[in-house]
C-alpha positions in Angstrom: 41.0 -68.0 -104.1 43.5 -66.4 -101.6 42.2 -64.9 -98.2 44.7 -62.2 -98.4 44.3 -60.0 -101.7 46.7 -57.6 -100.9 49.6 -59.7 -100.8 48.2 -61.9 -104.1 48.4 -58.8 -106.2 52.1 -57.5 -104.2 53.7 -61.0 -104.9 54.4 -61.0 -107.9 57.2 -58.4 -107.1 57.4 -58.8 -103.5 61.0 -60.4 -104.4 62.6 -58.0 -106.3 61.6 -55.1 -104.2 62.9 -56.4 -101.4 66.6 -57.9 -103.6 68.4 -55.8 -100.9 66.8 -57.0 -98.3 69.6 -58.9 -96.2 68.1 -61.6 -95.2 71.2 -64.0 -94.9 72.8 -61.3 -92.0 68.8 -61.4 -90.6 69.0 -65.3 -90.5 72.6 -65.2 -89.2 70.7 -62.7 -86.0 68.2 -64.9 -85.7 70.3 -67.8 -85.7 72.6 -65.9 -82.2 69.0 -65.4 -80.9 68.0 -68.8 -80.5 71.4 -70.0 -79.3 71.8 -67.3 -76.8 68.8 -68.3 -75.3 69.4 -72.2 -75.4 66.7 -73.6 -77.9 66.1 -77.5 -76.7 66.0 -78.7 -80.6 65.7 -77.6 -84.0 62.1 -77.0 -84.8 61.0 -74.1 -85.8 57.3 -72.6 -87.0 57.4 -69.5 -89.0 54.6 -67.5 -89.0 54.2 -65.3 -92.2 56.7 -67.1 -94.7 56.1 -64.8 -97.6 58.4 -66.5 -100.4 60.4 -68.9 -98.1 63.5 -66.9 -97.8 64.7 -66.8 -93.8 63.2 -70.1 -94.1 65.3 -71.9 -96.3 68.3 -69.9 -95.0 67.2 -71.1 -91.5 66.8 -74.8 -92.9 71.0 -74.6 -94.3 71.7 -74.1 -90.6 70.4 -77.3 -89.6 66.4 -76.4 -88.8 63.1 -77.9 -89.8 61.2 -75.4 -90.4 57.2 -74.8 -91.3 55.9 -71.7 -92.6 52.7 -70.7 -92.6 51.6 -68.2 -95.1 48.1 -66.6 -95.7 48.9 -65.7 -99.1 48.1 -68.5 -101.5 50.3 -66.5 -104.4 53.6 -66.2 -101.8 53.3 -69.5 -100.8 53.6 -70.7 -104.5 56.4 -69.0 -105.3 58.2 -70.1 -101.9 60.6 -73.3 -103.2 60.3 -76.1 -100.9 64.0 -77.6 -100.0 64.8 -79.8 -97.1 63.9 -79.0 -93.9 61.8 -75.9 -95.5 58.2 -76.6 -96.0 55.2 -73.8 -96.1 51.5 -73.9 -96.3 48.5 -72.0 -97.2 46.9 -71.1 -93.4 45.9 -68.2 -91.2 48.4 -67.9 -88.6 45.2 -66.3 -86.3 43.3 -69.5 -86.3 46.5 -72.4 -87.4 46.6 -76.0 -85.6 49.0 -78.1 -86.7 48.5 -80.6 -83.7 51.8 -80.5 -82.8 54.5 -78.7 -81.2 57.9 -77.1 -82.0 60.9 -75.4 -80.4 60.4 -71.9 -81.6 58.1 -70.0 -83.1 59.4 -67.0 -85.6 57.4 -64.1 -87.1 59.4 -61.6 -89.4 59.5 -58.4 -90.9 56.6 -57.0 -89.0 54.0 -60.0 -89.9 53.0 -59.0 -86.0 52.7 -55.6 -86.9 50.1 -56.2 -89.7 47.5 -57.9 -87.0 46.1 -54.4 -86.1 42.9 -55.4 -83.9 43.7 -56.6 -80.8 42.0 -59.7 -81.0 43.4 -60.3 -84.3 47.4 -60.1 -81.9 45.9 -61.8 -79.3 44.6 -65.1 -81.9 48.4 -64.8 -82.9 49.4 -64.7 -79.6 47.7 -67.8 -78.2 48.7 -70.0 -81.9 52.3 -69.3 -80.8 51.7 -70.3 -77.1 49.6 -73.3 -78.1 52.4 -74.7 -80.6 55.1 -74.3 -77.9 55.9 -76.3 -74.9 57.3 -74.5 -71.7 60.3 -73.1 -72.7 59.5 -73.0 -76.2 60.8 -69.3 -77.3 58.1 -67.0 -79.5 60.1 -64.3 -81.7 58.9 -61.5 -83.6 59.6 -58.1 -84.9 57.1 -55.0 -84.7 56.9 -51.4 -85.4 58.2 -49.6 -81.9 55.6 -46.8 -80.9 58.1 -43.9 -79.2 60.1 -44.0 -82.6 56.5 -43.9 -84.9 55.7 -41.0 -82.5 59.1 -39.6 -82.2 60.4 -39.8 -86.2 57.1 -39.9 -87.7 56.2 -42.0 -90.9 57.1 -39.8 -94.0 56.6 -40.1 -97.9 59.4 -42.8 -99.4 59.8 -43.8 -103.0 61.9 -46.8 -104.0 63.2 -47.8 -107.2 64.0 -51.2 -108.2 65.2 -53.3 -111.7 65.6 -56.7 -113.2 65.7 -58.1 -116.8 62.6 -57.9 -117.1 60.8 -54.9 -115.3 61.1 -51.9 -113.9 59.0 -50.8 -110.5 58.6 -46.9 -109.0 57.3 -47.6 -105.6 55.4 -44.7 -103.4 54.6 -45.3 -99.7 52.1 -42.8 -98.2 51.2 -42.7 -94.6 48.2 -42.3 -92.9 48.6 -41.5 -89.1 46.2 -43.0 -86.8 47.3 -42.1 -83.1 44.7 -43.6 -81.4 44.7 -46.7 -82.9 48.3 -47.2 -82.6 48.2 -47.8 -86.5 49.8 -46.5 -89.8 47.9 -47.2 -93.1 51.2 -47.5 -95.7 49.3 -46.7 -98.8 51.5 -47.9 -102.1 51.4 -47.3 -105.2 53.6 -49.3 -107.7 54.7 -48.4 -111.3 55.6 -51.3 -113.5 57.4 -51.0 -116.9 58.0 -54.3 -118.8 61.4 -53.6 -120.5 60.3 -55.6 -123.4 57.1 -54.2 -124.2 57.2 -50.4 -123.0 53.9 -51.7 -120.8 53.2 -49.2 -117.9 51.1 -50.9 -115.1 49.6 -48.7 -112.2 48.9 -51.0 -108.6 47.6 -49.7 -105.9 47.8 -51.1 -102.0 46.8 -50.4 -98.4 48.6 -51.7 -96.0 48.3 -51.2 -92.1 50.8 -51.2 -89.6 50.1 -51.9 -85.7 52.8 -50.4 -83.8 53.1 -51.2 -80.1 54.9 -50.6 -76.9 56.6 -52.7 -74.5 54.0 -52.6 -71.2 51.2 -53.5 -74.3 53.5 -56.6 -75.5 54.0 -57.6 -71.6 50.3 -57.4 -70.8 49.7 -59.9 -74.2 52.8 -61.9 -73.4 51.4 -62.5 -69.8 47.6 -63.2 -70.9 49.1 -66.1 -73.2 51.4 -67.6 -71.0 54.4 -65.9 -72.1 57.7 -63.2 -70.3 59.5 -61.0 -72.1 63.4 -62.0 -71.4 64.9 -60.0 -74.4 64.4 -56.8 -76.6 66.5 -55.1 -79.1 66.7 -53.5 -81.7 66.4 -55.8 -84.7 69.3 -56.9 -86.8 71.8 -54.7 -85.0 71.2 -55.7 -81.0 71.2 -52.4 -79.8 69.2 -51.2 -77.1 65.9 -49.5 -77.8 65.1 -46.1 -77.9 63.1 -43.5 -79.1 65.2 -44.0 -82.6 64.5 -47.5 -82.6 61.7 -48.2 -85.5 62.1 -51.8 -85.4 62.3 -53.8 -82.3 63.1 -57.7 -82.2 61.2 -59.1 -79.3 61.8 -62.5 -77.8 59.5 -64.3 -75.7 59.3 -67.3 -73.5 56.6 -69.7 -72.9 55.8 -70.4 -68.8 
């Protein structure tokens, strides 16, 4: 039985509602990242794999990479390849006894550790399977645009041979806890049957600002020597929803 029920019951679509997802151009960014800042060799640990998609993009570029998923339904549909393997673990408590080059956690897996010990186990994982030098990056929810834009109501539609999905997201504003509850709910038609499905989700979202990532970069061992905007490189701002951060390990 998984750990991680939410993400059990959203994998089964988790790849077709995110089909237009790019995550070649992603991989292709992160890719410039670790060049730009001189990675010493080609192993990389992934924390939150999902379905294996940056990772086996990152593995035709030349990487080993291991991805860590706490999902025990994403990590089955994730297909192994060279140089892309994933396992069932908790990225808050992993140990693989070993170090690598970089460590990579995308598409806001940061952002879904909402307690701040939960960030700072995540924290300390990435420190302890780096060596100095070793570069930590991740992507997270930037506070001044939450605050600034404000989470709103979005629904997305999405369609394959075989079903149909009506997605809702609902926020829930928690100021003081830096947090956004996405509540989901996801309509399912199979186009062969007619058979309407009703799932329902919760998921929360950690935002955070940059002296709050400093002060849990320094406590682990880690600087700050880039931030972005993610995907685009752009400076950050008050329009800025989603910031790529990269780390370095002292």
């Amino acid at each position: 039985m998984s750990d991680n029920p939410v993400f059990d019951a959203y994998a089964r679509y988790y790849d077709l509602l995110y089909r237009d997802k790019d995550y070649a151009a992603e991989v292709n960014y992160i890719n410039s990242l670790l060049k730009e800042h001189g990675l010493s060799g080609n192993e990389l640990l992934e924390f939150g794999s999902g379905t294996g998609k940056h990772g086996r993009l990152l593995a035709e570029k030349g990487y080993n990479v291991t991805g860590i998923e706490l999902s025990d339904s994403m990590v089955q549909k994730a297909q192994k390849t060279d140089g892309f393997t994933c396992h069932q673990g908790d990225i808050r408590t992993v140990s693989l006894g070993r170090s690598f080059d970089a460590v990579l956690s995308l598409f806001h897996v940061i952002s879904y550790q909402t307690t701040n010990a939960n960030v700072q186990a995540v924290f300390h994982q990435a420190s302890e399977h780096l060596q100095p030098g070793g570069l930590f990056i991740f992507d997270v929810w930037y506070s001044p645009a939450v605050y600034t834009q404000r989470p709103s109501v979005r629904v997305k539609r999405m369609k394959d041979k075989i079903v149909e999905i009506t997605r809702i997201a609902e926020p829930a504003i928690f100021s003081n806890e830096n947090r956004v509850d996405v509540h989901y709910t996801i309509y399912t038609r199979e186009l062969a049957t007619g058979i309407v499905k009703t799932l329902t989700e919760t998921h929360p979202m950690r935002h955070f600002s940059l002296p709050e990532i400093d002060l849990l970069a320094a406590e682990k061992g880690f600087e700050r020597i880039q931030t972005e905007e993610f995907l685009s490189g752009n400076p950050v701002g008050d329009d800025t929803w989603g910031v790529c951060v990269t780390l370095k390990r002292i």
